[in-house]
N, C-alpha and C positions, 0 to 999 in steps of 0.2 A: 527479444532475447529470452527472458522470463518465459513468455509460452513458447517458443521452441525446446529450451529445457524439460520444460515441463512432459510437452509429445516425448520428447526424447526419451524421459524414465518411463512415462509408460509404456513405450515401446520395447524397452530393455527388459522391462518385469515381466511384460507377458513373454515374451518370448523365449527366455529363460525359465520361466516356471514352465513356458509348455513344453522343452527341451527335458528337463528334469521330468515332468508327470510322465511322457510318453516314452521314457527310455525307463520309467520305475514299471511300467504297464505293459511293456513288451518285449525288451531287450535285455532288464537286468536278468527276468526269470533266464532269460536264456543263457547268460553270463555265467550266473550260481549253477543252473546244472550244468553246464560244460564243464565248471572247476571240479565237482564233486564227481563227476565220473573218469575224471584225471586223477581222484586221488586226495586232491584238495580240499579245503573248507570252501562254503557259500562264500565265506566273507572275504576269501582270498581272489575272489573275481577281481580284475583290474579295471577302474572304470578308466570310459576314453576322455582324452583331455574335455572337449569342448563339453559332454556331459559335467566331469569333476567345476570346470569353470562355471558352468551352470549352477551346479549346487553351492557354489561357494559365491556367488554375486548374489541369487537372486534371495535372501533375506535381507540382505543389508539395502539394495535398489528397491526392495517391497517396502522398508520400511521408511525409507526416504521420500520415496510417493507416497506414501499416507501422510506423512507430516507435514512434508511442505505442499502436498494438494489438498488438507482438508482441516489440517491444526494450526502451524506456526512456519511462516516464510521470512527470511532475513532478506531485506532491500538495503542499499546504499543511499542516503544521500547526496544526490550532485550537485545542488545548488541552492542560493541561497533567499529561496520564495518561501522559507517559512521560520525564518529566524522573526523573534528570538527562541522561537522554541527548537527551532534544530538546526545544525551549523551544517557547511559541510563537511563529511567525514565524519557524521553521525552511521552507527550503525543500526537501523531500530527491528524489530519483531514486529509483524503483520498477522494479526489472528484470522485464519482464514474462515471462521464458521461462525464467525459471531453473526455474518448477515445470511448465514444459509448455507450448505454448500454444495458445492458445485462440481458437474464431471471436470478432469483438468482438462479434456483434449476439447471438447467444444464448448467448454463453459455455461451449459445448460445448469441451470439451478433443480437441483431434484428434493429438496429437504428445505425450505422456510421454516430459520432460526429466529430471527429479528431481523429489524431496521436501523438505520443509523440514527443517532440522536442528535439534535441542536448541540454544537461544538467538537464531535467526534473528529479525530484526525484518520483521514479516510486514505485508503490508495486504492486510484481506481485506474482503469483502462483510456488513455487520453483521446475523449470522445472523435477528435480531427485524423489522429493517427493512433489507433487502438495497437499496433506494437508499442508506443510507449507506454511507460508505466509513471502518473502524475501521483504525490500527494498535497492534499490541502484540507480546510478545516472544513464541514458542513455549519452552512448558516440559515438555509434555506430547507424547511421541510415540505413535500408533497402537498400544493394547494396553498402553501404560505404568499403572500405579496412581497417583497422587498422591495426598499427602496436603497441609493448609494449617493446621499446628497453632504458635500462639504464634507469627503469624508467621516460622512458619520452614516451607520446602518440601522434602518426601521425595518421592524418586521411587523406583518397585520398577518397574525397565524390565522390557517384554514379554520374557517368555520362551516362543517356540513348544517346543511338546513334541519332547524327544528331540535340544535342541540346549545346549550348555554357555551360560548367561546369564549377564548382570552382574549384582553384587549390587547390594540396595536401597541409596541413600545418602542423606544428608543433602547439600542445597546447599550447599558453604561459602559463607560471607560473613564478611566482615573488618572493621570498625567504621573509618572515615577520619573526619578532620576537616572540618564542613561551618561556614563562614560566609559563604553565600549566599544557600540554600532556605531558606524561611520561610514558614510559615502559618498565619494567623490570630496573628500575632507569637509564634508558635512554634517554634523552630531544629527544622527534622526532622534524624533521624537518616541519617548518610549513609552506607549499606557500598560494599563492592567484591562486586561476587557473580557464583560461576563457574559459568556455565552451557555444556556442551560445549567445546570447546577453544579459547574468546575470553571475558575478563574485563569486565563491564561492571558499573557502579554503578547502586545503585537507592538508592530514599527512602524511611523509613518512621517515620508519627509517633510519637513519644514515650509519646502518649497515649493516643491514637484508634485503637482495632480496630471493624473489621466484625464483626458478632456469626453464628456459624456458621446461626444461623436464617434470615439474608439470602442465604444461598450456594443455587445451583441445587441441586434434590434430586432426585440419579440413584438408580433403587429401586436396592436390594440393598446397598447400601452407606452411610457414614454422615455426620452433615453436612458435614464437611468433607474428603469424600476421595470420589473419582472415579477410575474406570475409563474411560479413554481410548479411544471406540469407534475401528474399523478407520476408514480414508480420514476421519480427522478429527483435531485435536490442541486441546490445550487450550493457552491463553493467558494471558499475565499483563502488566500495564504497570508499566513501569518505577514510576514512585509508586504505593507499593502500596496507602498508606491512601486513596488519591484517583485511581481507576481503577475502571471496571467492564468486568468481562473475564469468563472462564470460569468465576471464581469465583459468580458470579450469574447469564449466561445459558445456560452449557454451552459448546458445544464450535464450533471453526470447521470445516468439513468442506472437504472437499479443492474442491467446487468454486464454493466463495465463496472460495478464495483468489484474488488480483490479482496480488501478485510480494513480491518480496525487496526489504526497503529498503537500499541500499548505503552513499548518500551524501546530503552536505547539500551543494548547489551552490548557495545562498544565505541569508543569514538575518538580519533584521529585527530592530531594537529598534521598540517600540512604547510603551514608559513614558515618559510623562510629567506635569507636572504638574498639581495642578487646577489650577491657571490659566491653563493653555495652551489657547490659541484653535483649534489645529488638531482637524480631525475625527478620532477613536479609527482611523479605514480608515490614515491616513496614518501611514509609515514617519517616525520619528526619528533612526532610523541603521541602520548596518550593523556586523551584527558576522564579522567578516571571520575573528577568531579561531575560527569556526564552522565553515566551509567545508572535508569532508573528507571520508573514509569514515567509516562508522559500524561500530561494536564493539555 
């Protein structure tokens, strides 16, 4: 839906600005002197509707495409594979240039900005069905190893030959008290966990593990560990037991990435009761205490 919009505006812009250029280049002149040999002013020419519409769309559709194709796109949150850091009914900002950018209609990258970084919350194009549009966190950089044992994540960062590398680590994560998340009236477990040089919480149940049989299988290696090919990173969302990410499809490659998520510039409650008459679409409230940058 995202890239039909997208074709959409640019479709609208050029086609109105060439509506407007080619009637300023051939028709107005003719317009102005028919009026002034009536008698009239230039300026009393009457322009034709679909012209006037022209000139009055295409600033506002130009400037719409610039922003949401190469600066900042607002996405919704629908679900809930990346709590605790965003509920649904989160609304956040997507910066679209921080990884390069990109034509909107065939998503060709023409400008290498940067990379994503170890813990960036990413939105990318979902590799199986590239009309949807996935966000999740990067864990995994280009040539990294991972591993995904007992719920816990090792990473043995790329080392190219002949240069001093980081050693392999374990992610830390720190146990916090949660009396919020719950599923299936089950208190999930809530850490603190450090990925690159910003701290963010994840969720993980009690109970419930994915079994490494469910995990995508890259040959050479074993069920739950993966090599990170080049121009692509692996993924994870914030709730771990309740996410499908790279653990199960592979990897996001550099250009099914969309942008960096920064902030939540709006955010919705939508609970309420079974009794309540309102439609499930309609907002309940606002939680205001939401509204920020994202870690």
């Amino acid at each position: 839906m995202a890239q039909t919009f997208s074709i959409f505006l640019v479709i609208l812009t050029v086609v109105s600005g060439l509506i407007w250029l080619i009637d300023s280049l051939f028709f107005a002149p003719k317009r102005r002197e028919k009026a002034m040999v009536t008698g009239g002013k230039a300026s009393d020419a009457e322009l034709p509707y679909l012209v006037d519409t022209a000139q009055q769309i295409f600033p506002v559709v130009a400037f719409i495409m610039v922003l949401r194709s190469f600066l900042y796109e607002p996405f919704q949150i629908p679900s809930g594979s990346m709590m605790p850091t965003l509920l649904v009914g989160d609304f956040i900002l997507v910066e679209k240039y921080t990884y390069g950018l990109k034509d909107p209609v065939t998503r060709t990258k023409f400008w290498d900005i940067g990379a994503p970084e170890r813990g960036d919350i990413v939105v990318f194009k979902y590799p199986p069905e590239p009309q949807l549009d996935y966000i999740k966190r990067v864990v995994g950089l280009p040539g990294d190893r991972i591993f995904y044992r007992q719920k816990q994540i090792t990473v043995v960062p790329a080392c190219p030959s002949g240069q001093d590398c980081a050693k392999p680590f374990i992610v830390p994560m720190k146990q916090v008290d949660n009396d919020e998340f719950v599923q299936n009236m089950v208190p999930l477990n809530r850490f603190v966990e450090q990925l690159g040089d910003a701290q963010h919480e994840i969720l993980q149940h009690p109970i419930l593990a994915a079994s490494p049989s469910q995990f995508y299988r890259q040959p050479g290696t074993a069920m739950d560990e993966w090599v990170v090919p080049q121009n692509a990173y692996f993924v994870l969302g914030d709730n771990r037991d309740n996410s499908r990410d790279s653990r199960f499809w592979g990897f996001v490659s550099d250009e099914h990435l969309v942008g960096k998520a920064t902030a939540i510039w709006i955010s919705f409650e939508f609970e309420r009761g079974a009794d309540s008459m309102l439609p499930s679409w309609i907002p309940t409230g606002i939680r205001f205490n939401r509204i920020g940058g994202l870690q």
